[in-house]
C-alpha positions as a Markdown table, in Angstrom:
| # | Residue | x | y | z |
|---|---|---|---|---|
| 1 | Unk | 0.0 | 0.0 | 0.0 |
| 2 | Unk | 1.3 | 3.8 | -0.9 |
| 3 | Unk | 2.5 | 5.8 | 1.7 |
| 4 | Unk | 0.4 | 8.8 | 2.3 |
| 5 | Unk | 1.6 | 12.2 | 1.0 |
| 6 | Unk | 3.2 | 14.3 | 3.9 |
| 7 | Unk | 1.3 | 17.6 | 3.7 |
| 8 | Unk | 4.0 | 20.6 | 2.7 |
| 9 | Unk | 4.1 | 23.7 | 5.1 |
| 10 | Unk | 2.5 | 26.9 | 4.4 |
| 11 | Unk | 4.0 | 29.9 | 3.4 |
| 12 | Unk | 4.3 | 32.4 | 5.8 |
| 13 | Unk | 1.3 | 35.0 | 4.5 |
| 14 | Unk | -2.4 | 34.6 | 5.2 |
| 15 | Unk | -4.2 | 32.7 | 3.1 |
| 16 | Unk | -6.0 | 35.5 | 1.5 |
| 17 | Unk | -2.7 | 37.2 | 0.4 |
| 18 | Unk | -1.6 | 35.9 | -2.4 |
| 19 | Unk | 2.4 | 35.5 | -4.0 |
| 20 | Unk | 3.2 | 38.8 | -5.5 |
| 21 | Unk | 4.5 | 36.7 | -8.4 |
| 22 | Unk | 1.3 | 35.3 | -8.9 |
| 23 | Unk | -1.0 | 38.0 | -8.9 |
| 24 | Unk | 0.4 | 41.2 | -9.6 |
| 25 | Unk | -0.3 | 45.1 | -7.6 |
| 26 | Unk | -1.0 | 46.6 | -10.7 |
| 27 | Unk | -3.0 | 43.6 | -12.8 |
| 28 | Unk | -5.8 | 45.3 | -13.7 |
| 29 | Unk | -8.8 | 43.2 | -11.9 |
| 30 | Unk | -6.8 | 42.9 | -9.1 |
| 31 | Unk | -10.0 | 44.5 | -6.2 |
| 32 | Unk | -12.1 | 42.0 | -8.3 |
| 33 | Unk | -10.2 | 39.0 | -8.3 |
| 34 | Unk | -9.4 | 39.5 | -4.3 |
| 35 | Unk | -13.2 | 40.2 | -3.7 |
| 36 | Unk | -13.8 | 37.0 | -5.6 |
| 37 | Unk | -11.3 | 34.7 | -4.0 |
| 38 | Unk | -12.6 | 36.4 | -0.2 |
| 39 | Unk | -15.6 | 35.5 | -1.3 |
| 40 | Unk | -14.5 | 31.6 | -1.7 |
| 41 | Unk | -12.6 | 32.0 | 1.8 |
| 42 | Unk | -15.7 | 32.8 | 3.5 |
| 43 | Unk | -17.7 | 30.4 | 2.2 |
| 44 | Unk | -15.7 | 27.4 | 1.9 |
| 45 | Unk | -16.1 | 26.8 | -1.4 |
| 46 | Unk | -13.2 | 25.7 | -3.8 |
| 47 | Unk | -12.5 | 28.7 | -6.2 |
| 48 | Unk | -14.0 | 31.1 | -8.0 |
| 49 | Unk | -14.5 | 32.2 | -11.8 |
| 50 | Unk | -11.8 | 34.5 | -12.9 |
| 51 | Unk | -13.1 | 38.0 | -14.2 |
| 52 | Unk | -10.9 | 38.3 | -17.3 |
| 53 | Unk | -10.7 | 34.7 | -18.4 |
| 54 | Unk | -13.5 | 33.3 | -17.3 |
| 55 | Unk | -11.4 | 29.8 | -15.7 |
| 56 | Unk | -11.8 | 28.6 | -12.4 |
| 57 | Unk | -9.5 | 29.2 | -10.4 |
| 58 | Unk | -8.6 | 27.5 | -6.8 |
| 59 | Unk | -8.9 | 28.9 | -3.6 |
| 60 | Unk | -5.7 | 29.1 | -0.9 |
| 61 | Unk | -8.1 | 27.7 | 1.5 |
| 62 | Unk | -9.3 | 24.4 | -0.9 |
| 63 | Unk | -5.3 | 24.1 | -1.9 |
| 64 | Unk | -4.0 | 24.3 | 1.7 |
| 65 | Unk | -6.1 | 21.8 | 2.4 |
| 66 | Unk | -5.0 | 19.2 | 0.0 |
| 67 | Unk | -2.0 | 19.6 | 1.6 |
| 68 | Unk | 1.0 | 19.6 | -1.2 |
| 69 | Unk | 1.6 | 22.3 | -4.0 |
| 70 | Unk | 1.1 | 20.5 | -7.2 |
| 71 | Unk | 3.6 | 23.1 | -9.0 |
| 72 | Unk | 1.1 | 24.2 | -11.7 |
| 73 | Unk | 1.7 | 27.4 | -10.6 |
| 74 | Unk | -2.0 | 28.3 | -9.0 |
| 75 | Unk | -2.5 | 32.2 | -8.4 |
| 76 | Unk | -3.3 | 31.7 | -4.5 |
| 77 | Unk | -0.7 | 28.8 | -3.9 |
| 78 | Unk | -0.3 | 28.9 | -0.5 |
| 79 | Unk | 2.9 | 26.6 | -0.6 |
| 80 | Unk | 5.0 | 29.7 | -2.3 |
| 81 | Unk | 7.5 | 31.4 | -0.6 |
């Protein structure tokens, strides 16, 4: 039988502060796209639809708790330091 994966440790930010590599000061739906991923936070859910693409993307909250960063390079990793 597989060993279990051993859950990675977070990054040292709150989950609702995302990398600065990953999401920009000056991107230009930056209020909407934080709005949108609080939103998320709140209410447990696992992501949220982007406003400019239209994609789902992840929560911190859902990715924290699968425990591992799966190096896709997700805008609210919370593995990335």
């Amino acid at each position: 039988m597989p060993e279990p994966r051993q859950r990675w440790p977070l990054a040292p930010r709150e989950l609702d502060e995302p990398h600065p590599s990953r999401l920009r000061e000056d991107h230009p739906d930056r209020a909407e796209i934080l709005a949108r991923h609080a939103e998320a936070l709140r209410d447990g859910t696992p992501g949220y639809l982007d406003p400019s693409s239209g994609l789902f993307v992840l929560s911190a909250g859902f990715l924290a708790k699968r425990g591992f960063c799966c190096t896709r390079g997700c805008r609210h990793c919370p593995y990335v330091t």
